[in-house]
C-alpha positions, 0 to 999 in steps of 0.5 A, spaced: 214 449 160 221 451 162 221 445 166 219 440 161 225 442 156 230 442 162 227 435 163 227 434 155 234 437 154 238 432 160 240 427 155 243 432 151 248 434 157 250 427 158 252 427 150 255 433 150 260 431 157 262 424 153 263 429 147 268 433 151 271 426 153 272 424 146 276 431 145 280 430 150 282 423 148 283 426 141 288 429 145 291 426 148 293 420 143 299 419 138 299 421 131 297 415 128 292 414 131 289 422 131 289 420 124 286 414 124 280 417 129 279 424 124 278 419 119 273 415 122 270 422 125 271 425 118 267 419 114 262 418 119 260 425 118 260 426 111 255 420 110 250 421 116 249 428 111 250 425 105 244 421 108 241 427 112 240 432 106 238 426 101 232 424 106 230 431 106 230 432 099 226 426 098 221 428 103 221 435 100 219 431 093 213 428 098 218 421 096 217 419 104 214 423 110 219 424 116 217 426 122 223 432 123 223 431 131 225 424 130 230 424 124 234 430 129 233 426 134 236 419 130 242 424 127 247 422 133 246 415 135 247 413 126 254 419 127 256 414 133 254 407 129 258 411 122 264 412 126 264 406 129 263 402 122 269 408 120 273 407 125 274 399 124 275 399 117 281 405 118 284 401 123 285 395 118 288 400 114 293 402 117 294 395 120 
């Protein structure tokens, strides 16, 4: 069992290690920038739990049956397409 959830959580270091990156880039930038990627950062995370506690209330209705292990799974690869999305449009803001 131990091995197993080494082998499990692996992925989840290479996460945490670009994670580490993006804060050093945070930074490292210009004010306009830091703003722009807070924002986007801001945003993407207020709608991934928007959409994440909504979910959990649907299925806690019995609306919709989601497998606990897989949606923990989906929350940071939607967080990374939110920021992206967030992130285009607060740059064409400020442009």
């Amino acid at each position: 069992v131990p091995l197993r959830a080494l082998v499990a959580v692996v992925p989840a270091l290479s996460v945490g290690a670009l994670m580490w990156a993006g804060l050093r880039y945070l930074r490292e930038i210009d004010e306009l920038q830091r703003r722009i990627e807070t924002e986007a950062i801001a945003a993407s995370a207020l709608f991934v739990s928007l959409v994440y506690f909504a979910a959990g209330l649907l299925a806690k209705a019995k609306v919709i049956a989601v497998d606990a292990g897989a949606a923990m799974i989906w929350v940071f690869p939607l967080l990374m397409l939110a920021y992206g999305i967030a992130k285009f449009l607060a740059v064409r803001r400020y442009r």
